[in-house]
Each structure stands twice: as C-alpha cells, then as structure tokens.
Backbone as numpy.savetxt, mean C-alpha at the origin, in Angstrom:
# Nx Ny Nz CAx CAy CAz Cx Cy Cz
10.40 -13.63 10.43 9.56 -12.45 10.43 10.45 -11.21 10.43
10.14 -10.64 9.63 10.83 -9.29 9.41 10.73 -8.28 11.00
11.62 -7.81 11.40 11.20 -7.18 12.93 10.47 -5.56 12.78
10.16 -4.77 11.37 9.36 -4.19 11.73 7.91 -4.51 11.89
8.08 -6.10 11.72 6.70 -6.68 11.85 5.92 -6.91 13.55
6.81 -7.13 13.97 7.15 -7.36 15.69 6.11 -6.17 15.78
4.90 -6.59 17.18 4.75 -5.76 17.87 5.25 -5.43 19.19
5.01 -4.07 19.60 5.83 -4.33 21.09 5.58 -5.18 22.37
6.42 -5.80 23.21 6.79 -6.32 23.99 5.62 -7.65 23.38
6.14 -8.34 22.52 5.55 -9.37 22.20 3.86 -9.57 21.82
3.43 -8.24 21.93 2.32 -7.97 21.17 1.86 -8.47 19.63
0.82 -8.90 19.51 0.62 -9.46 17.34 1.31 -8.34 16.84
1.68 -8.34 15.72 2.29 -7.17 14.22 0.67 -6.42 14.21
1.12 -5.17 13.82 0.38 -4.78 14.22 0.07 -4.16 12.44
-1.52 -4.09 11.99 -1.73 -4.24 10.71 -1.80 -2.90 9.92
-1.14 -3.32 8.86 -1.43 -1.69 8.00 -1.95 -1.77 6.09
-2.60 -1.00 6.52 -2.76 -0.90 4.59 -2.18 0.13 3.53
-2.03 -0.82 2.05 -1.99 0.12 1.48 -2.87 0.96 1.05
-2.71 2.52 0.88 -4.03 3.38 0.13 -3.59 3.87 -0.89
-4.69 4.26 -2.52 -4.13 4.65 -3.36 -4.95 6.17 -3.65
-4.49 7.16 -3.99 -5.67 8.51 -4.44 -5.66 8.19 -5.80
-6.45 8.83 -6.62 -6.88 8.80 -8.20 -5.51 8.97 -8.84
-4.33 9.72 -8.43 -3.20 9.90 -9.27 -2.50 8.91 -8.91
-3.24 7.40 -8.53 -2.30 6.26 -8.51 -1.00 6.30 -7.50
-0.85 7.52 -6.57 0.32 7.59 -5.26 0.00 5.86 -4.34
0.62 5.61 -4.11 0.04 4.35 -3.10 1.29 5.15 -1.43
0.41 5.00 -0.50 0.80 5.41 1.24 0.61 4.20 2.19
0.91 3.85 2.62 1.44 3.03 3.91 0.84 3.70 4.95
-0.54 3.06 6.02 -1.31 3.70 6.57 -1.71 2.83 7.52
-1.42 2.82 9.01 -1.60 2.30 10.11 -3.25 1.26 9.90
-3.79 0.12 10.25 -4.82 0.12 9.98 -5.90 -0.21 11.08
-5.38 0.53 12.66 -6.12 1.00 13.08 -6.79 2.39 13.39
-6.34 3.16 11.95 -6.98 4.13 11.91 -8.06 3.68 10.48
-9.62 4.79 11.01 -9.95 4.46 9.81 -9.34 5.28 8.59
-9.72 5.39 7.23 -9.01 5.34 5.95 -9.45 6.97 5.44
-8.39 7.88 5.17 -9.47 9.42 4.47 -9.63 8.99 3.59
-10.89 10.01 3.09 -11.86 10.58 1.84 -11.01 10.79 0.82
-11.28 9.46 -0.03 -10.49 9.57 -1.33 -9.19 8.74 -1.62
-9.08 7.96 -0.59 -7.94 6.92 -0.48 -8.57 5.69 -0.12
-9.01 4.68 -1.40 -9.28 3.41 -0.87 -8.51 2.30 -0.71
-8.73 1.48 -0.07 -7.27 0.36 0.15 -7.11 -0.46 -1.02
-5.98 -0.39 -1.40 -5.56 -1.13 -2.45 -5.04 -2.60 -2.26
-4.34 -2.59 -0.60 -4.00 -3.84 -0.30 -3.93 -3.61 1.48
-4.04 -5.22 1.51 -4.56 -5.03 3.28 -5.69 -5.66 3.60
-6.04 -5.63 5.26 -4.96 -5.35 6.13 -3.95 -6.89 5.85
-2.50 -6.36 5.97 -1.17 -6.91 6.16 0.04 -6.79 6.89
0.71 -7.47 7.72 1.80 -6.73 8.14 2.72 -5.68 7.21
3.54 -5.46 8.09 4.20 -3.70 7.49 4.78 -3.95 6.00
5.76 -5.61 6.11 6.44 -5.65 4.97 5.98 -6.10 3.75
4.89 -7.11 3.99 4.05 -7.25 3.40 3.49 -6.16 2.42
3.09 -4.72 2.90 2.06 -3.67 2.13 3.83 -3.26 1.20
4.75 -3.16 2.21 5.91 -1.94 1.37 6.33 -3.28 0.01
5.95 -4.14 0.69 6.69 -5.47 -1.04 5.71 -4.87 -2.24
3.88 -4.79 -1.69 2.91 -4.51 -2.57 3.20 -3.03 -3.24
3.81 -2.39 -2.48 3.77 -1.19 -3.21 5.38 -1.43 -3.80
6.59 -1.25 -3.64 7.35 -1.51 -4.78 6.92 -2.69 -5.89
5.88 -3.99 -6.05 5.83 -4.37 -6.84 4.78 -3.50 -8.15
4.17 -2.42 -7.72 3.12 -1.67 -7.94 3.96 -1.15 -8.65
2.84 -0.26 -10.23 3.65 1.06 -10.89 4.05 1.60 -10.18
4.95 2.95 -10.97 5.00 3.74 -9.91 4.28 4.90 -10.52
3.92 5.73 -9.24 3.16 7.01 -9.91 3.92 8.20 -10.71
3.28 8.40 -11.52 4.48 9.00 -12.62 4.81 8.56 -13.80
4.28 7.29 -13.94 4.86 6.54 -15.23 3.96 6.80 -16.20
3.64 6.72 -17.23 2.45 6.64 -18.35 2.96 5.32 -18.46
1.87 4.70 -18.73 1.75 3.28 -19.44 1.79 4.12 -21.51
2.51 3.15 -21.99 2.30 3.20 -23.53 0.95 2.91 -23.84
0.45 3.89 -25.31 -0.75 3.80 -25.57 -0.78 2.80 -26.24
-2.28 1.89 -26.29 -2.36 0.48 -27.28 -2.20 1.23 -28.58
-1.81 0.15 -29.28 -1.83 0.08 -30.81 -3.13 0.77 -31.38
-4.35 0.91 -31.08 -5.57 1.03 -31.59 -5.52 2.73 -31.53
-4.61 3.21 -30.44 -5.12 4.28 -29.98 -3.97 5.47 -30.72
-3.03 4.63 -31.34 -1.65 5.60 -32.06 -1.82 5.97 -33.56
C-alpha cells in the first residue's frame, strides 16, 4: 500500500475523488466533502493513489484531440 494511502494512527485510507469541470481540468478532492457546482466525479470514491494513477492516465487538459477525417 502506497503510504499516502495510510490513514492516521491506523485508521482505513481515507477516500478521495476525482472531479472534472467542462474544460476537462480533472482535481483530486477529499471525499468526505460533498462535491461543488459544476465538478462531477469522474472517478471514485478511491484511495489517494488510485485517483492521481486515473488522472495521469487521463488527457490532459489542453490537448485538442485531432479532428476525424469526415470533419477536415
């Protein structure tokens, strides 16, 4: 287990999600809070390393995807 997974003094890992806004940003967000207006969970609830693997395997924001063939 990864130890930012560890909760304290032998407490469960304690769970977090990922959230994404419309410009595709993805945030790392405690998940005993509830979630703001306009950020729905993209992945979760998971331990910590778990969400940060989901988001580096994720685009990143910023990229354009290439347009299909149909559309050039």
């Amino acid at each position: 287990m990864n130890p930012d997974d560890a909760g304290n003094y032998g407490a469960p890992p304690r769970p977090y999600l990922v959230l994404v806004n419309q410009l595709g940003t993805y945030t790392l967000w405690p998940g005993v809070y509830d979630t703001p207006v306009g950020w729905p969970i993209a992945h979760g609830p998971a331990v910590r390393s778990e969400c940060l693997d989901f988001i580096r395997r994720s685009p990143s924001p910023g990229r354009f995807a290439p347009l299909p063939a149909s559309a050039a």
